[in-house]
Each structure stands twice: as C-alpha cells, then as structure tokens.
N, C-alpha and C positions, 0 to 999 in steps of 0.2 A: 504494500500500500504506500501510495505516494506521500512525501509530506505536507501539510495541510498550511500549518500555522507560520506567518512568520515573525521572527523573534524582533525583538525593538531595534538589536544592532543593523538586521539585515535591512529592516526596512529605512534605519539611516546612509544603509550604503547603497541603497537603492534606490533613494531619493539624489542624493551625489548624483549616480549616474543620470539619474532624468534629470538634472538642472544642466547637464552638461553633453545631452544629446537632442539635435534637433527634431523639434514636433514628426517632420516627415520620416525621421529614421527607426520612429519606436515600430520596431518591429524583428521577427524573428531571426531573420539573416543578417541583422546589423552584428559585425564583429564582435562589437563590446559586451553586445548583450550575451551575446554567449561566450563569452569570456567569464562574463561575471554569472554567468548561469553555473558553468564549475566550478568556480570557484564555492560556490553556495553549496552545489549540490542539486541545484537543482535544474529544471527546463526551460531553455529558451522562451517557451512560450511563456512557461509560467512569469517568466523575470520582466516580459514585454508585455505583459498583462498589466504587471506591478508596478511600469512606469504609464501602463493606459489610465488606471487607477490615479494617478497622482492629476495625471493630465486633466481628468472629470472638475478635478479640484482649483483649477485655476482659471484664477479670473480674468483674466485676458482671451484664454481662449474661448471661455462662456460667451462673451461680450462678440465675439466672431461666430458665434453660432456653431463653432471646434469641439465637439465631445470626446473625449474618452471611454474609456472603460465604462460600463453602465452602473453597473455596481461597485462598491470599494468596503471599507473597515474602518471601525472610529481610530482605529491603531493610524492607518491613513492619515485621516484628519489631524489627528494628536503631532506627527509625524512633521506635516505640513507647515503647523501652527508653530512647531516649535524651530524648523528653520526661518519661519517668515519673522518670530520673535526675536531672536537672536542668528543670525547668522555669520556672526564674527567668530562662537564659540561650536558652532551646531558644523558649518565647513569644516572644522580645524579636526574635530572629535568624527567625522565620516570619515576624512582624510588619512588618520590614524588606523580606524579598521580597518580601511582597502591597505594599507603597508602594513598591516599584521596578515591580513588574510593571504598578501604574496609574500610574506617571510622577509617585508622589509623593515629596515625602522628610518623613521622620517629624519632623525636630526642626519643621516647621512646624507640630504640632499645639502648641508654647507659644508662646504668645506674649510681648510684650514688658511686657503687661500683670502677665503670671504670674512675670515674672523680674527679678532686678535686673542691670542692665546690666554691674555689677562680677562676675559671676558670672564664672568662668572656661571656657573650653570644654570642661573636663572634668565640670566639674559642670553646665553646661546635660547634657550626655550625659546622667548619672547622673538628673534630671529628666523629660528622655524617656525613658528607660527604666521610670522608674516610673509616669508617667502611663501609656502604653502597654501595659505591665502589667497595671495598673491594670484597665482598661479587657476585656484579653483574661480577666482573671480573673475579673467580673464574667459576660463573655460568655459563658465557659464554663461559668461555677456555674448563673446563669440555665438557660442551655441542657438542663443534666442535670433539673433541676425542670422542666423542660417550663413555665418561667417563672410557676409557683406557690411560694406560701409553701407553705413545708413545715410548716409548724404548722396557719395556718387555710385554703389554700388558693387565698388570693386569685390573681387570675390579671391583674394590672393593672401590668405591667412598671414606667412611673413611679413606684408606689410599692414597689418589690421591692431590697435590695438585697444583693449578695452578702457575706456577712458573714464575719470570719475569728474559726475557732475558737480558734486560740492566734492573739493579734493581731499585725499587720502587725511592728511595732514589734520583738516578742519572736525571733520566729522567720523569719531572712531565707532560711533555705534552702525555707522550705512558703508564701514568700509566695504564689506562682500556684500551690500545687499546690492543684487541686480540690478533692482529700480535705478539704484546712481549709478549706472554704467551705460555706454552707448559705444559704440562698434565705430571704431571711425578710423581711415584709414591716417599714414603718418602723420601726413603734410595738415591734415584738419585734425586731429589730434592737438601738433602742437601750438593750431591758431585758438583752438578750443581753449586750452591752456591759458591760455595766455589773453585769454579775452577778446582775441581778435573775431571769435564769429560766438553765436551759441545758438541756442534750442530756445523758441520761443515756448508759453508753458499750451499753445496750439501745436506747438511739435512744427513750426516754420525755422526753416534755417535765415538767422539774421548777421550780416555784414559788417564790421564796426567800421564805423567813418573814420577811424585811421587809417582802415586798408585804402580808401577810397580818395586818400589826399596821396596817396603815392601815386606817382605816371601811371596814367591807364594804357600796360601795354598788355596784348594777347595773353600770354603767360598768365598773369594777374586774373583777365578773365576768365580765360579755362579753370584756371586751379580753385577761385574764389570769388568772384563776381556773379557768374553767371549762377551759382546756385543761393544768390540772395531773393529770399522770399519762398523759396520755396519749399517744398511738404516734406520733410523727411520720410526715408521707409520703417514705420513700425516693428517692434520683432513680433514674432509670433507667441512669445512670452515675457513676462517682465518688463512690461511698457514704462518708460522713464517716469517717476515722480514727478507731479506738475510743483508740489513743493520745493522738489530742488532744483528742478526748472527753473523757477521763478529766483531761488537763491543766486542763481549760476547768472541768471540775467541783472539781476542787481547790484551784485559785488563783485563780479570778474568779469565779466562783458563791456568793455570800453565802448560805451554808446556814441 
C-alpha cells in the first residue's frame, strides 16, 4: 500500500519546489519533480499533484481564473500560511531539508574564500542564510516570470536578475518575499536601482526625467525610452506588492 500522509517537512520541501517551478511545468515529466519524487519516496505524480494542491491556493492565479488541484489539506493551507508569514525563516528551514535529504550540509556552499576566518560561528550562520536566501529568492522570482524580463521580455536566464522593490538592505522582513521581486533583465535592473525607471503601483513602466535630459540618441531609446508608459508583463505568481510599489516610486524613483 502506497503512502498516504505527508509529513510537515515534506510538504515544506515541496512547497520550495513549487515556489521555484513555473505554473506550466507542474507536471509529471518535469525533471525536478521526479527528482524530488525519490528522493521522498514517493511518485511523480503524486509530488505534481502536491504542487497542483499548492497552486488551488494562490491568489494570483485564482484572480486569472488558473486552478489547480481541486482538492488539497489544511496541512496545505497551514503550509502556505506559514511561508506567506515568514519567508525569511520558512526558505532558509526548506533549504536545509532538501541538503539533508541529498546528504548535503548548506554552510559548504561558502567558502573560505568568501569569509574571514575570524568570523564567529554565529555569523558564518547568519552568511549562509543569506546566500541561501539569496539564491531561493532569485529562484522563485525567476520562476513566477516564466524567466522573462518583465519589461522587455528577454528570456536569457544569465542575464535576468531578481530584483528587490524596496531593497534588501531596507526591509529585512520582505527580503525572500516574492511580492518584492521582479524579473528584470541587467541593464533595467541596474536603472531600477538606482531610480532611474520603476513600476508604477498600475504595474506601468515609468522613465525618470534624468534619463530624459541626457542626448536623445537610439541607444537610449531602445534600451529605455521606448518602454516608458508602458504595461509590464505580470508573473503568473507573486504579482509585485502595490505597497512596495508605491515605496519604490516615492523614495528611489528620481521623478
């Protein structure tokens, strides 16, 4: 007889992987999922079921009329609730099982290179956690964009990176939440940054009239003129917060 129940860790590691696999790939033949179908023990199908399940639960894709799975578990729910409440400590503690579950241990991803040996073993910790992080928040943001910039569309992962709307620095409880992330390739990345464009809380891409006092030559158009005013692409999960939308437009946006 197959096994039935799944336990709390599994459905935290199973959650990981549905924050970090695009809407269209939840399904049987997707690599990961049978990857982590062994690793459990258990079937593909069963593991693509358990990220359909997660998928019923979100609100983004309700709002698109996108169902998942028909039925799910208040384990589910519990599950859900408790990376949407904390996702700074809920990534890091997934992150942890999946490198116990392949017989790794996470402080090996710094090395000795990255650290100074005076470090204390609290703060190497405090280091793997944000690398870690790091890394799972990237994966997730990617993931919801179906690993396109949401501005021009490029679809070329190397150059993509997950960018935070209110930045890392300011706001440590929305580091990994998705909501403050958006997919955008280098070059709008670093205008993002830096205030020179941002995300209206309509989700329009707006220009700051510093770019706009530089020569207007082609270059400037292509890269960033021409897409002033217009719509960005949505992800199909974790639609940016208009709250920090609106943060992002008030205090780093050079209007």
């Amino acid at each position: 007889m197959g096994r039935q129940n799944w336990t709390h860790d599994e459905l935290i590691i199973a959650f990981n992987l549905y924050c970090k696999t695009p809407f269209g790939k939840i399904h049987v033949r997707n690599p990961e999922i049978i990857s982590l179908a062994k690793l459990l023990g258990r079937t593909p199908a069963a593991v693509s079921w358990k990220l359909a399940n997660f998928a019923r639960l979100d609100p983004t894709l309700r709002a698109r009329n996108i169902t998942g799975a028909a039925h799910g578990s208040k384990e589910d729910i519990e599950i859900w609730n408790k990376f949407n409440n904390n996702w700074e400590m809920l990534s890091f503690e997934s992150e942890k099982l999946i490198a116990k579950l392949n017989g790794e241990v996470l402080e090996e991803v710094v090395t000795t290179n990255e650290i100074e040996l005076t470090h204390t073993g609290k703060e190497r910790d405090a280091m793997v956690r944000v690398r870690v992080n790091q890394n799972f928040f990237r994966a997730t943001v990617l993931a919801a964009y179906n690993n396109k910039c949401c501005i021009t569309k490029l679809a070329v992962p190397e150059l993509l990176n997950a960018s935070h709307i209110i930045p890392w620095s300011i706001d440590i409880v929305n580091r990994v939440n998705p909501r403050n992330g958006l997919c955008l390739n280098a070059i709008h990345d670093r205008a993002f940054d830096r205030g020179l464009l941002t995300i209206t809380t309509d989700y329009q891409v707006k220009i700051s009239s510093k770019i706009k006092s530089f020569p207007i030559t082609e270059s400037l158009k292509t890269f960033l003129l021409n897409f002033d005013g217009m719509k960005m692409d949505l992800p199909d999960r974790f639609v940016p917060n208009i709250s920090f939308l609106d943060y992002h437009n008030k205090n780093i946006f050079v209007s």
